[in-house]
C-alpha positions as a printed NumPy array, in Angstrom:
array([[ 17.413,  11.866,  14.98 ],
       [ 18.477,  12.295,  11.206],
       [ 16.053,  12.084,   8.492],
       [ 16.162,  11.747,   4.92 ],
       [ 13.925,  12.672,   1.402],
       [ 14.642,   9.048,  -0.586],
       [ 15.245,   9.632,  -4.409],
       [ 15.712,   8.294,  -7.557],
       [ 19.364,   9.307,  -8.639],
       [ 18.998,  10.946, -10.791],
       [ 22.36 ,  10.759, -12.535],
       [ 20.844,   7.502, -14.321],
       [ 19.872,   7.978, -17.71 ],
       [ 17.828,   5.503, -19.344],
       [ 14.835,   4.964, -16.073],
       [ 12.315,   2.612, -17.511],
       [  9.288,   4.915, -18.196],
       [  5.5  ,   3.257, -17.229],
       [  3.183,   3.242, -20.14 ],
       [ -0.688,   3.874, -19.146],
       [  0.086,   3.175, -16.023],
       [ -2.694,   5.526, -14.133],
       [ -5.267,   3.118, -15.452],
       [ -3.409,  -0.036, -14.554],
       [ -2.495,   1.513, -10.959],
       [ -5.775,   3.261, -10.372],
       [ -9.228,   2.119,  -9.96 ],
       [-12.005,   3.467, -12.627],
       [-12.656,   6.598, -10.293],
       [-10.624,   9.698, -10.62 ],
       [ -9.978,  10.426,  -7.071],
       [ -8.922,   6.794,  -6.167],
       [ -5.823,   6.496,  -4.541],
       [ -2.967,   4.509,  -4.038],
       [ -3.554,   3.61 ,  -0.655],
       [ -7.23 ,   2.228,  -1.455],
       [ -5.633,  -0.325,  -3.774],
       [ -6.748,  -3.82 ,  -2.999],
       [ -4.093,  -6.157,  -2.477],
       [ -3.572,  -7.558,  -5.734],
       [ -1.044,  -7.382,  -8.607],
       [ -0.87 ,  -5.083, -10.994],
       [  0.295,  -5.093, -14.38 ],
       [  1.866,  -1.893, -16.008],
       [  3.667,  -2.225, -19.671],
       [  7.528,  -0.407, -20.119],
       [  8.592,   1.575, -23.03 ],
       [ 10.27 ,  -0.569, -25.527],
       [ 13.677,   0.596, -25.748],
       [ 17.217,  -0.187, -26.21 ],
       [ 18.006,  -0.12 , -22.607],
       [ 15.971,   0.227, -19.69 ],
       [ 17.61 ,   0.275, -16.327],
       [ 15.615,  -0.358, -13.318],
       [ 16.535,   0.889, -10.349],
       [ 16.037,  -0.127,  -6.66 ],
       [ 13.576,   3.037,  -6.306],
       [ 11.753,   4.556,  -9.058],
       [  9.851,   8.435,  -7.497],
       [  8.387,   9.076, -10.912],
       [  4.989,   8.719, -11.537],
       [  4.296,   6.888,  -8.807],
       [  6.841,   5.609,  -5.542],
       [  7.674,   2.133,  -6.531],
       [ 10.358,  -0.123,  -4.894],
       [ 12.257,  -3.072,  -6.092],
       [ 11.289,  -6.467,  -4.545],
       [ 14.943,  -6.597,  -2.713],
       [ 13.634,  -3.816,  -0.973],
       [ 10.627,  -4.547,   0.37 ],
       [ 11.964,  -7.101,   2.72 ],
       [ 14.059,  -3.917,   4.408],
       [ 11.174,  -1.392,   4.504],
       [  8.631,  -3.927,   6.172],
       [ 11.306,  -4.855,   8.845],
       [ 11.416,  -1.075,  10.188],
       [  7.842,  -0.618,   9.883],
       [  5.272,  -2.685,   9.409],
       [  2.186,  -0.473,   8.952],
       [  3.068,  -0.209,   5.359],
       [  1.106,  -1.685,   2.851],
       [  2.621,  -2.688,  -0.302],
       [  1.492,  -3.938,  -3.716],
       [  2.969,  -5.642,  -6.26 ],
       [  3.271,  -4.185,  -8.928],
       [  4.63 ,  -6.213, -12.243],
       [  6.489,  -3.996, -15.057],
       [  6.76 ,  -5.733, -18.497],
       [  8.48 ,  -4.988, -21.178],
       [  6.719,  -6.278, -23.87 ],
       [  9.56 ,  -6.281, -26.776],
       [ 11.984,  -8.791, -24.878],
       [  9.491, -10.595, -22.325],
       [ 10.739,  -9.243, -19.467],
       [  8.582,  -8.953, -16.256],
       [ 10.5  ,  -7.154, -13.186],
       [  8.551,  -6.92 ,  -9.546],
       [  8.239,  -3.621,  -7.551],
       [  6.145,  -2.344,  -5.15 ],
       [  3.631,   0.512,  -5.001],
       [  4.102,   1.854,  -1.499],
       [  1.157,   2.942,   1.13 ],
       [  3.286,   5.345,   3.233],
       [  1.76 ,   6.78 ,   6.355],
       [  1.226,  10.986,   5.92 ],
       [  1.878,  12.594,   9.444],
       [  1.619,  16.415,  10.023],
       [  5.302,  16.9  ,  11.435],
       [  6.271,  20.05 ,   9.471],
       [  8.184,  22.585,  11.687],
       [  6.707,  26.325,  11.721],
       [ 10.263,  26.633,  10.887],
       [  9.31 ,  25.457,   7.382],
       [  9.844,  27.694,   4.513],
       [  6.422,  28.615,   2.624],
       [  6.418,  29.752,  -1.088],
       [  3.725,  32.578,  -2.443],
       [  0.971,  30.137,  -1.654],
       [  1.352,  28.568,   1.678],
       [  2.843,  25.221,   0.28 ],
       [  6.348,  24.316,   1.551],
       [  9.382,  25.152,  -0.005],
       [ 11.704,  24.314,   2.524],
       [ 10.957,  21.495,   4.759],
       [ 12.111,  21.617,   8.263],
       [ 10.964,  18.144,   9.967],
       [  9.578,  18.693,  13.668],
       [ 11.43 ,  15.361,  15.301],
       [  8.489,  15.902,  18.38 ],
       [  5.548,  15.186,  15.673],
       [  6.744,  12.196,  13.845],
       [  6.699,  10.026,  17.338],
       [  8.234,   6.589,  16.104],
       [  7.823,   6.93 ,  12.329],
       [ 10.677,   5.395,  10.56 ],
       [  9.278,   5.751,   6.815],
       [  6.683,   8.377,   5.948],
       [  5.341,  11.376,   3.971],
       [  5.188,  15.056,   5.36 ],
       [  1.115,  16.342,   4.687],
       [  1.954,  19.526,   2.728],
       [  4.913,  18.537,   1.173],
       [  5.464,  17.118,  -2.418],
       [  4.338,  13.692,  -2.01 ],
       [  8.063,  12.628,  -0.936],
       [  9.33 ,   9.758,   1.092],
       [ 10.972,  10.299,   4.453],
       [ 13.482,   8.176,   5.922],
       [ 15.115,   8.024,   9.706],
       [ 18.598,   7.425,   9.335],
       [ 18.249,   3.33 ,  10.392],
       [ 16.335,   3.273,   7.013],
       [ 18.767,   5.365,   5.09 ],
       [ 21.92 ,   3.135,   6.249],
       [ 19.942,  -0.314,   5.953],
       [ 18.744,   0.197,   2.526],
       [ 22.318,   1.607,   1.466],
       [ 23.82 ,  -1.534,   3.458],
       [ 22.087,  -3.538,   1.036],
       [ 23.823,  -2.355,  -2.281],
       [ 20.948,   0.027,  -3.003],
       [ 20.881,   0.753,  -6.881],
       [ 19.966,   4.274,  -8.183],
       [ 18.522,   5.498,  -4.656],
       [ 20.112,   8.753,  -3.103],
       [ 19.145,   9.983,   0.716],
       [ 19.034,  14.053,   0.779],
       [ 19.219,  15.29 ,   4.404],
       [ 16.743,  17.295,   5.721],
       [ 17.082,  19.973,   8.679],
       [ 14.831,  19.042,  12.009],
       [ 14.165,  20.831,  14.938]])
């Protein structure tokens, strides 16, 4: 089976940019994380400019996906939690939907796997046997990135996916 790192493409130039969003995401405690998030909407403010595009996918500062898309990711797995998550841009009233994804972390790196100076992994080499029948996940050890079995990749893409690229990854 083929798998895939989902992106942000990022050949687009003017990404809307979160303002203050780590205390609008996160709870009061520094070590909270996303995946302890009640379900409940959050509010994040945009910066005001010209022209913000908004992609189906935005990786950067947090994974967020467009409410299109979360229709497609809950149909291949379920176990995924997601919460809404309202941008606003302030300037022009504008309130767009996305939604902050809980994505499973397995441990399915290969010993194939390149390692940098430190251990962490440079080059990641997906271990098919490990990730059982994970269609959407995150690699423990590796960058934080989504992974996404080929079904995913071509469903999402079916869909008229804006601003989302699929980089293929080698697996044993």
């Amino acid at each position: 089976m083929d798998y895939f790192i989902m992106q942000q493409d990022p050949k687009i130039n003017n990404i809307v940019t979160l303002k203050n969003w780590q205390k609008a995401i996160y709870d009061d405690s520094p070590v909270y994380k996303i995946a302890q998030i009640p379900i409940k909407t959050r509010n994040v403010y945009v910066e005001d400019r010209m022209y913000n595009e908004y992609p189906d996918f935005l990786s950067e500062p947090i994974p967020l996906i467009a409410k299109e898309l979360m229709q497609v990711i809950t149909l291949y797995q379920k176990d995924i939690r997601m919460n809404p998550v309202v941008l606003i841009e302030k300037k022009i009233r504008l309130q767009t939907v996305y939604y902050s994804l809980d994505v499973p972390e397995i441990h399915c790196a290969s010993v194939n796997s390149e390692l940098d100076h430190i251990g962490r992994i440079k080059e990641l080499v997906i271990d098919t046997n490990a990730v059982g029948g994970k269609r959407i996940f995150r690699v423990i050890g590796y960058k934080d990135r989504i992974i996404v079995r080929l079904d995913v990749a071509e469903s999402i893409l079916r869909r008229g996916a804006y601003g989302i690229i699929f980089e293929k990854l080698v697996t044993d």
